[in-house]
C-alpha positions as CSV (number, residue, x, y, z in Angstrom):
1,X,43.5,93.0,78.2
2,X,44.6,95.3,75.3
3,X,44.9,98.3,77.2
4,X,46.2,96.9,80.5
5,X,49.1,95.6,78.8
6,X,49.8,98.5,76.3
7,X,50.0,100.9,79.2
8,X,52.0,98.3,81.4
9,X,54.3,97.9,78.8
10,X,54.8,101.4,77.5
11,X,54.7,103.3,81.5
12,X,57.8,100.8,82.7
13,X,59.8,101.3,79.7
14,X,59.0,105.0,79.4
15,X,59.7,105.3,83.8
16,X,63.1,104.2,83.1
17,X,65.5,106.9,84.0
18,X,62.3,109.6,84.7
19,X,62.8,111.9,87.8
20,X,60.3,109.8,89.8
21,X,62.6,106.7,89.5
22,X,65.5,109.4,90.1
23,X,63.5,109.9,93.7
24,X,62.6,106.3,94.1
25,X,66.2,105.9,94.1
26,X,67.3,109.2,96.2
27,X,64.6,108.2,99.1
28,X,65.6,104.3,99.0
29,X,69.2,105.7,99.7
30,X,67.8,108.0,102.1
31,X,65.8,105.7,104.4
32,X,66.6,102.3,103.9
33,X,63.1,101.7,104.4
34,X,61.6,99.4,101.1
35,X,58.0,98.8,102.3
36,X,56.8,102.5,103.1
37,X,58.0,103.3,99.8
38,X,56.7,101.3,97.7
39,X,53.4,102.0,99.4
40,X,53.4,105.7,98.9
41,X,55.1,105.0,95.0
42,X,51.9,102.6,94.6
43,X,49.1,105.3,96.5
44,X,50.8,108.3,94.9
45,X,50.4,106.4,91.4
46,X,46.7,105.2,91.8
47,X,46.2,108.8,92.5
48,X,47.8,110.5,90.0
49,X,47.4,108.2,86.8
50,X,43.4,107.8,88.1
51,X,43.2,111.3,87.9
52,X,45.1,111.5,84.5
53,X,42.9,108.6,83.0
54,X,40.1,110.6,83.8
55,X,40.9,113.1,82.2
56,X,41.7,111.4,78.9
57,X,38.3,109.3,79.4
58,X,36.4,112.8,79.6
59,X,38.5,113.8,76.6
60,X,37.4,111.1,74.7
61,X,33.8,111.3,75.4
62,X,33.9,115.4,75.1
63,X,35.9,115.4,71.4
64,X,34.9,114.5,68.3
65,X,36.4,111.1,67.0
66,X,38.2,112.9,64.7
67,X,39.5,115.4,66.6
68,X,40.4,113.1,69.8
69,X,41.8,110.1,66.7
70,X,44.2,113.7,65.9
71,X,45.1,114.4,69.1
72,X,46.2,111.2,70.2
73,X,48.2,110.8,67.5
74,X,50.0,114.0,68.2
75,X,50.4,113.3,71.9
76,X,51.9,109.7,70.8
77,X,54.4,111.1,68.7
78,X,55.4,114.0,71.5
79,X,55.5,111.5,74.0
80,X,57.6,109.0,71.6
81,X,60.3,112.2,71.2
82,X,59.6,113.4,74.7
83,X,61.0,110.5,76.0
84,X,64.3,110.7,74.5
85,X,65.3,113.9,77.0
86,X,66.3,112.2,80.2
87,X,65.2,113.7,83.4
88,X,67.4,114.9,86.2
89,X,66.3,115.2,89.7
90,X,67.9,117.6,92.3
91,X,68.7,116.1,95.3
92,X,66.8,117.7,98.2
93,X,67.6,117.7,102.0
94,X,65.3,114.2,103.4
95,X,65.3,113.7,106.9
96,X,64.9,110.6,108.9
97,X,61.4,110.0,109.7
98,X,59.1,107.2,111.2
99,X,57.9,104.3,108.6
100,X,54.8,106.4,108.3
101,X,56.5,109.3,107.7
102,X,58.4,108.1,105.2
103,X,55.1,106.9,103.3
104,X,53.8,110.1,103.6
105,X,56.9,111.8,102.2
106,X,57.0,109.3,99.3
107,X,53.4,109.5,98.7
108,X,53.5,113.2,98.5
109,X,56.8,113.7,96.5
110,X,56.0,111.4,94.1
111,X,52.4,112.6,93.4
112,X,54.0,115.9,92.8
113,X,56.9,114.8,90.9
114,X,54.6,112.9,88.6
115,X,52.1,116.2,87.9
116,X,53.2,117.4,84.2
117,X,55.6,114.1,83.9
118,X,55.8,112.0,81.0
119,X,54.1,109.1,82.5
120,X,51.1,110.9,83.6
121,X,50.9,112.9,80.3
122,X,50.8,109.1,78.6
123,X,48.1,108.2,81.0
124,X,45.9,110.9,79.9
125,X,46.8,109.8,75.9
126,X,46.6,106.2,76.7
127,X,42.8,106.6,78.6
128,X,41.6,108.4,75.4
129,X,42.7,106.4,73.0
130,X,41.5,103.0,74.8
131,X,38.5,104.1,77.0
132,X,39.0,101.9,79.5
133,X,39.6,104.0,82.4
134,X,40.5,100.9,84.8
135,X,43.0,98.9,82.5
136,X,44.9,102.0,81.6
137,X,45.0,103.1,85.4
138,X,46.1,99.7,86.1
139,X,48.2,98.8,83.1
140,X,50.2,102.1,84.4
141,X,50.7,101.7,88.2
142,X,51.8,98.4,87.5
143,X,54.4,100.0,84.5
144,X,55.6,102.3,87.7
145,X,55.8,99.5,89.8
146,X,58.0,97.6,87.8
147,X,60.2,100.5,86.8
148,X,60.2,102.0,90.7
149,X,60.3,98.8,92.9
150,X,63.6,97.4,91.3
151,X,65.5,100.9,92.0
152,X,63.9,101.0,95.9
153,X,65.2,96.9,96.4
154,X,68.8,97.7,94.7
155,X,69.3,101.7,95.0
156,X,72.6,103.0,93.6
157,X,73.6,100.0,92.0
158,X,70.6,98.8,89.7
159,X,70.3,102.2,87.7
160,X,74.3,102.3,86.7
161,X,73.7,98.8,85.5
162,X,70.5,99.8,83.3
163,X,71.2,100.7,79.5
164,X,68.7,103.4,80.0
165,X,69.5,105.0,76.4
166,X,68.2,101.3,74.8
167,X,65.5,101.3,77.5
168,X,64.6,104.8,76.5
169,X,64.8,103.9,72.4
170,X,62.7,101.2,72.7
171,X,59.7,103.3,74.6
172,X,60.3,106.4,72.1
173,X,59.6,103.4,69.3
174,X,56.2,102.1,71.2
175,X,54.9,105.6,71.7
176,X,56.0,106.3,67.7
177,X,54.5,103.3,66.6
178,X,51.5,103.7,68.6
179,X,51.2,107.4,67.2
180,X,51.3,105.6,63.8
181,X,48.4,103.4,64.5
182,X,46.3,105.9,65.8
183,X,46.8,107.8,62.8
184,X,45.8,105.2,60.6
185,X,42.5,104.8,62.7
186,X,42.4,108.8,62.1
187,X,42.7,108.2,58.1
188,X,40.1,105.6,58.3
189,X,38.0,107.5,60.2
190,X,37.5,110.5,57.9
């Protein structure tokens, strides 16, 4: 349970003000349309973060414990800093489309929006450090769930009521402390 609610916990704080809420927002403006979203946030998601866990389970089998115990720390800390830099998103030119097509465009755009971000690096980090390739995949669709489906439901006015620079210092302290443990498991370890 551990893991599930580690990655819940750090993915929503750390989604907060991220370019794919940015675009949860700009296509809930857009279309008006909840339900398609929200299903192409949650496919896009599985997808991506089951890829990313996958990864970081392979990395974790592949490394040494020493190396991999090194490595997460690192990516911890990075990700604790990381976080810090809010994203921007430039608004692109979305047409009106069909419930389906909308799904389709969410799905897409948010799988590629999420390749390289933040959230899908900490997937990768998270899966290694925990080996538990369904928690972690879980723990972080649900984070991106609960950071995404708010901004769809309320659009423009839910993120100008967010304190995202308290949101954002409170997930760069998780990912720090987390970095801290792990390298405490990485002294031990030696």
């Amino acid at each position: 349970m551990h893991p599930f609610l580690t990655s819940t916990a750090l993915v929503a704080l750390a989604e907060i003000g991220d370019k794919t809420q940015l675009l949860s927002l700009l296509l809930a403006a857009r279309y008006r349309a909840p339900v398609p979203i929200v299903l192409g946030i949650l496919v896009a998601t599985l997808a991506n973060h089951g890829i990313a866990a996958g990864v970081g389970d392979m990395l974790a089998r592949v490394l040494e414990p020493s190396i991999l115990n090194w490595a997460v720390v690192l990516s911890f800390v990075a990700m604790g800093l990381w976080i810090l830099v809010p994203d921007k998103l430039d608004e692109e030119d979305l047409s009106k489309r069909s419930a389906r097509g909308i799904f389709l465009t969410t799905a897409l755009s948010f799988f590629l929006a999420e390749m390289g971000d933040k959230t899908q690096v900490a997937t990768v980090a998270l899966a290694a450090r925990f080996s538990a390739w369904i928690p972690v995949v879980a723990g972080t669709t649900l984070g991106m769930l609960l950071a995404n489906v708010p901004a769809v439901l309320f659009g423009h006015r839910f993120a100008d009521r967010l304190p995202s620079r308290w949101i954002h210092a409170v997930a760069a302290v998780m990912f720090i402390v987390l970095g801290a443990l792990a390298l405490r498991t990485a002294l031990l370890t030696r």
